[in-house]
C-alpha positions as CSV (number, residue, x, y, z in Angstrom):
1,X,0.0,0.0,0.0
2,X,1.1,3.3,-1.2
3,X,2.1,4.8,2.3
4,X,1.8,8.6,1.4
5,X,-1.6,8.2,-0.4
6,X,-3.2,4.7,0.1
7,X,-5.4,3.1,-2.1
8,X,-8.9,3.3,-3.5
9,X,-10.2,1.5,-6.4
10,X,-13.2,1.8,-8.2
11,X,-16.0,-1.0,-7.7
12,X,-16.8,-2.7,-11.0
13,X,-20.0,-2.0,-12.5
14,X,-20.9,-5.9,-12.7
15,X,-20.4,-6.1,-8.6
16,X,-22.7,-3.4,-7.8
17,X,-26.7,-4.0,-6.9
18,X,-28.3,-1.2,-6.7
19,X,-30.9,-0.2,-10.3
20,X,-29.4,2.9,-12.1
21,X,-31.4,5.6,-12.7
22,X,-33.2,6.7,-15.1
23,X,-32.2,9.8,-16.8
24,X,-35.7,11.2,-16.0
25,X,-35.0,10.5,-12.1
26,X,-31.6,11.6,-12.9
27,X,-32.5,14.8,-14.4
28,X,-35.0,16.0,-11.9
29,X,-32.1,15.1,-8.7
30,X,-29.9,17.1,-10.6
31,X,-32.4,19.9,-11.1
32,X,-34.7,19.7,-8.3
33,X,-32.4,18.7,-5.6
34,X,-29.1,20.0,-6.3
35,X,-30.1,22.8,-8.4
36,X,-28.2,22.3,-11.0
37,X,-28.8,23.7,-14.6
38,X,-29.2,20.5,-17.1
39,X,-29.0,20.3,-20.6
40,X,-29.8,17.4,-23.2
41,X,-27.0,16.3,-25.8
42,X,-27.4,14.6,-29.2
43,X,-26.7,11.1,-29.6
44,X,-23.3,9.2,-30.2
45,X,-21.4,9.7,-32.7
46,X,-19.0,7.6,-34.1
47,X,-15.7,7.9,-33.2
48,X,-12.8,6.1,-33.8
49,X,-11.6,2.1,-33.2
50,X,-8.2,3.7,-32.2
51,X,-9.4,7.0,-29.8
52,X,-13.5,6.3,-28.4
53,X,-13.1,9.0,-26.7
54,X,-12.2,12.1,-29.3
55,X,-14.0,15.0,-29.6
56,X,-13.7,18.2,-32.6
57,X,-14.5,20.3,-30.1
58,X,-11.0,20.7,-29.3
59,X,-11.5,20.6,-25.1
60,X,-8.6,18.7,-23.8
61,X,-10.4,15.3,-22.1
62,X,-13.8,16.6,-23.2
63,X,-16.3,14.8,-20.7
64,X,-19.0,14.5,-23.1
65,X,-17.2,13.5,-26.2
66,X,-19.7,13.6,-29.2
67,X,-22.3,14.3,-27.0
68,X,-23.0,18.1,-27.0
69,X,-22.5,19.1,-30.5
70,X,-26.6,19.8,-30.6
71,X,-27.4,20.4,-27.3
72,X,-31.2,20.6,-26.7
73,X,-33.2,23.4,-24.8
74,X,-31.1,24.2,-21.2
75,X,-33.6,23.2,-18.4
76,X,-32.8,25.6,-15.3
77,X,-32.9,24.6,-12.0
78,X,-36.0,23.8,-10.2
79,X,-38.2,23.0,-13.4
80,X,-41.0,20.9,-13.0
81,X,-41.6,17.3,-13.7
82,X,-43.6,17.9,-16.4
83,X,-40.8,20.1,-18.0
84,X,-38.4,17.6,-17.6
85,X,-40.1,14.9,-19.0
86,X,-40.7,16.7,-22.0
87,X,-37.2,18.1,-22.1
88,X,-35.4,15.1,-21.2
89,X,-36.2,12.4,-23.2
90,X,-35.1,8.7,-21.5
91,X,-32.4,7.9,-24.9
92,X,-31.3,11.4,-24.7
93,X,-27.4,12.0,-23.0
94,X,-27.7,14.3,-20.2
95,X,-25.3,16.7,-19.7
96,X,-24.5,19.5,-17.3
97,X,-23.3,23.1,-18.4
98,X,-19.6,23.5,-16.3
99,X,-19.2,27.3,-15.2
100,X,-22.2,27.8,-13.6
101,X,-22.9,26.1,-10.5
102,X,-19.6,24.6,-10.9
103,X,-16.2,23.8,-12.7
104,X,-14.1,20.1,-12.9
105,X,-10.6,19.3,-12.4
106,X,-10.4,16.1,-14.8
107,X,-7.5,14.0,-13.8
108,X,-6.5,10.4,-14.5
109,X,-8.2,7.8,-12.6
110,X,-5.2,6.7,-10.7
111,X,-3.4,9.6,-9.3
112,X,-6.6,11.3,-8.9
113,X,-7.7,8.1,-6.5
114,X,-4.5,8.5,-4.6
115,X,-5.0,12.4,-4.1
116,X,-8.7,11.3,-2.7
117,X,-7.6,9.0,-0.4
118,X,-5.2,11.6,0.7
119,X,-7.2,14.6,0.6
120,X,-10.1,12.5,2.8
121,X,-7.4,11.8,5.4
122,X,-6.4,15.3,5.8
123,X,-9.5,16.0,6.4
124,X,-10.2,18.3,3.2
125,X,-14.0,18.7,2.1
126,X,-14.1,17.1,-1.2
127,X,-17.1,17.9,-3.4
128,X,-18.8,15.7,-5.9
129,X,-16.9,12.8,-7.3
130,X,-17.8,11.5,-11.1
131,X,-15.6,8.3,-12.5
132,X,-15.8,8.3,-16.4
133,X,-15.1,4.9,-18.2
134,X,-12.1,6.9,-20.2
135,X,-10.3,6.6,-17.3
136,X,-10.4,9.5,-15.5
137,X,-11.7,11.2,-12.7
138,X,-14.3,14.8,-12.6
139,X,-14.0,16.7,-9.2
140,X,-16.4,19.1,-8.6
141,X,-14.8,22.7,-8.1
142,X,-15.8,26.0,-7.1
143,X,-16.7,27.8,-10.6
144,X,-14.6,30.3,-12.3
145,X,-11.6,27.7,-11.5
146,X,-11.1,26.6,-15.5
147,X,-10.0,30.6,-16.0
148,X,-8.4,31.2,-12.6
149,X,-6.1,27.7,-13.5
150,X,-3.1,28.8,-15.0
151,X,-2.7,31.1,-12.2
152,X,-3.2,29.1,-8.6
153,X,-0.9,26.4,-10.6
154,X,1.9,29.2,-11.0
155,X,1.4,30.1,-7.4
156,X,2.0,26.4,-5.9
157,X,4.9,26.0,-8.5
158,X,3.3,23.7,-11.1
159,X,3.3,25.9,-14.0
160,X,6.4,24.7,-15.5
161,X,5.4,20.9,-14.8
162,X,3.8,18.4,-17.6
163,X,1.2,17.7,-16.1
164,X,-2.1,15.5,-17.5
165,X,-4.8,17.8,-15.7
166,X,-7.3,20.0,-17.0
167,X,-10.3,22.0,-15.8
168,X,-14.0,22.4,-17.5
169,X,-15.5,25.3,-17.1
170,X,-17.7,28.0,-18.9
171,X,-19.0,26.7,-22.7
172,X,-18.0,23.0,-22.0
173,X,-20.3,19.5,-20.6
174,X,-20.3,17.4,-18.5
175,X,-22.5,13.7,-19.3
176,X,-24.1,13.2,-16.0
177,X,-24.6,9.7,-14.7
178,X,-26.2,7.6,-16.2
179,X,-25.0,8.6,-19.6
180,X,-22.6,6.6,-21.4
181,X,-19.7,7.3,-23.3
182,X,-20.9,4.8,-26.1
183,X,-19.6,1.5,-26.0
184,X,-17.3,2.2,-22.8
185,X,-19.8,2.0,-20.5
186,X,-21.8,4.6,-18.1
187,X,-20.6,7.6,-16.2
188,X,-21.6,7.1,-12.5
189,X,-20.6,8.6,-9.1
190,X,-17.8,7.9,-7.3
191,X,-18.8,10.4,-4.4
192,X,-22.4,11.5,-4.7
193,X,-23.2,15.0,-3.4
194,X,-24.0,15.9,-0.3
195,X,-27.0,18.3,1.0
196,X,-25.9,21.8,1.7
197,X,-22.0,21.3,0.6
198,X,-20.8,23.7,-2.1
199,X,-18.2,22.8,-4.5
200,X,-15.2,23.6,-2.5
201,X,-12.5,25.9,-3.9
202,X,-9.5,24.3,-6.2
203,X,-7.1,25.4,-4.1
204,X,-7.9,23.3,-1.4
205,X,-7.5,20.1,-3.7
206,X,-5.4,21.3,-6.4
207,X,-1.7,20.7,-4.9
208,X,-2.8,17.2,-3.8
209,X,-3.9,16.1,-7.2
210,X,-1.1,18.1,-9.3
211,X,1.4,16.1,-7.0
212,X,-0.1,12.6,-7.2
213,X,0.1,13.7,-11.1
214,X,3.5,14.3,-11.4
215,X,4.6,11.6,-9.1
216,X,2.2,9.6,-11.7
217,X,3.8,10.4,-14.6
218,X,6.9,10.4,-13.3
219,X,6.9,6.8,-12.2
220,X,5.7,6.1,-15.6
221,X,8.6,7.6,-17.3
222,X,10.9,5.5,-15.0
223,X,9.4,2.3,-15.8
224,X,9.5,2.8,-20.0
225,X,13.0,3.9,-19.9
């Protein structure tokens, strides 16, 4: 066991019990519980054998690839059942606008389960928690983060570092459990939220994860040469 981090691993999707939701139950937990402004993507399209997971959008690790290139009517927070069902069609991807109520560090699924672990020990509030099947982790930030970025990574000395981390913000999506990323398989939560908990701010987390990156890659680099 990794002494400085520990260890979590994801729970594979055969070993766990409980009936996924729909995206209509989905849709109005997001909206009517959380608050959260929703919006409805177009369906799949291909991609390629060799990268499932490529988007033209250009976003770095978009987390709705092919998903969002004819995004429905946005559904703001609180609508009604009726509006949802009418809006949110149960074949439809679900997405959620970043850089409203929130922002996303996306990181790779296994330094970013190292910083949790890590993070959870220290004590540090952790928001939301998504686990794409690409392979990477979604933590839910404060918004305005994907623009402040650059900066808070310049101030704890990671500017000049190679690191695989990015941050969605304003104009990008999010597909929101239980959409899938075609043939990968479903994005689902990893840690759900939590009544009355803001996203908490980057800085809190950011350090941690840009770290367990590094060390990451680092280690990797070691290993192929």
């Amino acid at each position: 066991m990794d002494k400085l981090f520990g260890t979590l691993r994801l729970t594979p999707l055969g070993a766990r019990r409980r009936t996924r939701p729909t995206a209509l139950q989905a849709a109005a937990e997001y909206s009517g519980r959380w608050g959260w402004t929703l919006a409805v993507g177009s369906p799949a399209r291909p991609a390629a054998p060799a990268a499932p997971t490529a988007c033209d959008c250009g976003v770095p690790h978009c987390a709705a690839p092919n998903l969002h290139h004819l995004v429905g009517p946005v559904v703001a927070p609180g609508a009604s059942a009726a509006e949802l069902a009418a809006r949110c069609p149960a074949d439809a991807p679900l997405l959620l606008p970043t850089g409203h109520q929130f922002d996303v560090l996306d990181v790779p699924a296994q330094p970013g389960l190292q910083a949790l672990v890590r993070l959870e020990r220290m004590g540090t509030q952790v928001g939301p928690v998504l686990a794409s099947p690409a392979g990477r982790l979604l933590l839910f930030v404060a918004p305005g983060t994907a623009e402040r970025l650059p900066d808070l990574l310049y101030r704890m000395g990671w500017d000049d570092a190679s690191l695989d981390l990015a941050c969605h913000g304003l104009g990008s999506y999010l597909a929101a459990p239980p959409t899938p990323l075609g043939p990968l398989g479903p994005m689902r939560w990893l840690r759900r939220p939590a009544p009355d908990s803001a996203p908490p701010e980057a800085r809190l987390l950011l350090g941690t994860l840009a770290y367990a990156c590094h060390r990451t890659r680092a280690r990797t680099a070691e290993f192929a040469s």
